[in-house]
Each structure stands twice: as structure tokens, then as C-alpha cells.
C-alpha positions, 0 to 999 in steps of 0.5 A, spaced: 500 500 500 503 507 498 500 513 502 502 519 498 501 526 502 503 533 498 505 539 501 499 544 502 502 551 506 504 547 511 499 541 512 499 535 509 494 532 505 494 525 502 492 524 494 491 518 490 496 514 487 495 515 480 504 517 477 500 523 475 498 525 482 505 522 485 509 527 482 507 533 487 508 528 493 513 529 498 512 523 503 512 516 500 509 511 505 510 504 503 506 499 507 508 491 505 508 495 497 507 490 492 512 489 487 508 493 482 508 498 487 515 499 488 516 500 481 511 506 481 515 509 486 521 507 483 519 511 476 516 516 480 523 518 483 528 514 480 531 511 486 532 504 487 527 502 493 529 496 498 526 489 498 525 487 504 530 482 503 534 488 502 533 491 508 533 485 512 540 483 510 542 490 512 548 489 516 549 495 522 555 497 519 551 499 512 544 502 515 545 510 513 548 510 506 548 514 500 546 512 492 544 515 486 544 522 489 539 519 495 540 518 502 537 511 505 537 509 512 535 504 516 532 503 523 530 498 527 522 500 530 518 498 535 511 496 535 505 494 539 509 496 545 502 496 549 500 489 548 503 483 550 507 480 544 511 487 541 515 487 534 521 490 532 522 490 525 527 494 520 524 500 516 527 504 511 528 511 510 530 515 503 531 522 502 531 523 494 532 532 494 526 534 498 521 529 497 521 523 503 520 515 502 518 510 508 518 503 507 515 497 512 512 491 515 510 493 520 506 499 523 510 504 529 506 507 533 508 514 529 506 512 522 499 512 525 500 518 530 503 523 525 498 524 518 492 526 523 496 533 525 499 534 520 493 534 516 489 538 521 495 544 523 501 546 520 505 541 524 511 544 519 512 539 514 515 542 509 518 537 506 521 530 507 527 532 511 523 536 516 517 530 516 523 525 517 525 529 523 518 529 526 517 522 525 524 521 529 521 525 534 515 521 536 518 514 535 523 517 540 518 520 545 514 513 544 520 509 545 521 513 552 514 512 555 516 504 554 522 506 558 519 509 563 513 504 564 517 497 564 521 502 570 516 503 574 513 495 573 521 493 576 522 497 582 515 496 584 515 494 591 513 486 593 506 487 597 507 485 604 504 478 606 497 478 610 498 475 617 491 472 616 492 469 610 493 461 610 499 458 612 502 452 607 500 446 608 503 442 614 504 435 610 505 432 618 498 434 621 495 434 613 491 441 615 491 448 612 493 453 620 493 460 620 498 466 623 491 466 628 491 459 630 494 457 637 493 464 640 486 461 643 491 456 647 494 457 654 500 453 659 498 448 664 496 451 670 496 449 677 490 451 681 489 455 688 488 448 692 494 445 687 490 441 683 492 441 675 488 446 670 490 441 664 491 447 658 486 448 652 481 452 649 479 459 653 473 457 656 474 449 655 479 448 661 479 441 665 480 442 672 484 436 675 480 433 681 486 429 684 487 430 691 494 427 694 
């Protein structure tokens, strides 16, 4: 899929994908583009756009280069960073004079935040430098809330344990005990006249009869 957006005093608005309507484009968003997709763009531009095999094998070395008078680099980006199964995948940046094209695979959360406001506001893209730039700096700033929220769940401090909650299992009595158990349970005691106050349950006490 290619979303191409132009230029309009400082807004940007999408257009159709028709070569004629691309000529004026500034941004060229590539989403899993097909092969003729590609092609279109590569017509349009005259730069060779990558294949994701091609920027899979990207080494880290070769991620920011120059060909054909036009600057390629490649990032490895984040998404679905609030769900449980996040993705880092790589995409690819070009600069072609002033115009800005982008492929992926995936859908950083930037690629979806940054064409609503730059469509409502003079959000100053001007043109692909500076819509290059603002994409980085929502990546950056998503990438630190990340940050900031696996830091708070790591220093969260472990709960206290209930002093009422059940106590394990004792595999020699085969029954659960609780902290409170055994605070109703009292010594053996000796009576005034000497006879034995056998120890129990308060209120189930057996006093010994036995007299000497």
C-alpha cells in the first residue's frame, strides 16, 4: 500500500496514487508495497527502493548510506509496545532532494500518530527532511514512555504478606493453620488448692480433681 501526502502551506494532505498525482508528493509511505508498487515509486523518483530482503540483510555497519544522489537509512522500530507480544522490525528511510520515502512491515506507533496533525495544523512539514525529523521525534518520545513504564513495573515494591492469610500446608498434621491459630491456647496451670488446670481452649479448661 503507498500513502502519498503533498505539501499544502504547511499541512499535509494525502492524494491518490495515480504517477500523475505522485509527482507533487513529498512523503512516500510504503506499507508491505507490492512489487508493482515499488516500481511506481521507483519511476516516480528514480531511486532504487529496498526489498525487504534488502533491508533485512542490512548489516549495522551499512544502515545510513548514500546512492544515486539519495540518502537511505535504516532503523530498527518498535511496535505494539502496549500489548503483550511487541515487534521490532527494520524500516527504511530515503531522502531523494526534498521529497521523503518510508518503507515497512510493520506499523510504529508514529506512522499512525503523525498524518492526523499534520493534516489538521501546520505541524511544519515542509518537506521530507523536516517530516523525517518529526517522525524521529515521536518514535523517540514513544520509545521513552516504554522506558519509563517497564521502570516503574521493576522497582515496584513486593506487597507485604497478610498475617491472616493461610499458612502452607503442614504435610505432618495434613491441615491448612493460620498466623491466628494457637493464640486461643494457654500453659498448664496449677490451681489455688494445687490441683492441675490441664491447658486448652479459653473457656474449655479441665480442672484436675486429684487430691494427694
Amino acid at each position: 500500500m503507498i500513502n502519498a501526502y503533498i505539501q499544502d502551506r504547511g499541512r499535509l494532505r494525502a492524494v491518490e496514487k495515480e504517477a500523475g498525482d505522485l509527482t507533487a508528493a513529498v512523503w512516500f509511505d510504503l506499507m508491505t508495497p507490492s512489487a508493482d508498487e515499488e516500481s511506481l515509486v521507483e519511476r516516480v523518483l528514480g531511486v532504487n527502493v529496498p526489498t525487504r530482503e534488502e533491508m533485512a540483510g542490512i548489516g549495522i555497519s551499512s544502515r545510513l548510506y548514500y546512492e544515486d544522489s539519495a540518502a537511505f537509512m535504516t532503523a530498527t522500530l518498535a511496535a505494539h509496545t502496549d500489548g503483550e507480544e511487541p515487534v521490532l522490525a527494520p524500516v527504511t528511510f530515503v531522502l531523494v532532494e526534498d521529497r521523503l520515502v518510508t518503507v515497512r512491515y510493520h506499523e510504529p506507533q508514529a506512522f499512525r500518530i503523525f498524518p492526523t496533525p499534520a493534516a489538521h495544523a501546520a505541524a511544519g512539514a515542509q518537506d521530507g527532511a523536516t517530516i523525517l525529523v518529526a517522525l524521529l521525534e515521536l518514535e523517540v518520545d514513544r520509545l521513552a514512555d516504554v522506558l519509563e513504564r517497564a521502570g516503574r513495573e521493576i522497582n515496584r515494591p513486593e506487597q507485604a504478606p497478610d498475617p491472616c492469610a493461610a499458612a502452607p500446608l503442614n504435610p505432618e498434621q495434613g491441615e491448612q493453620r493460620t498466623a491466628a491459630d494457637g493464640q486461643d491456647q494457654v500453659p498448664e496451670q496449677v490451681g489455688p488448692n494445687g490441683q492441675t488446670l490441664h491447658g486448652g481452649h479459653h473457656g474449655n479448661r479441665r480442672v484436675s480433681t486429684d487430691s494427694p
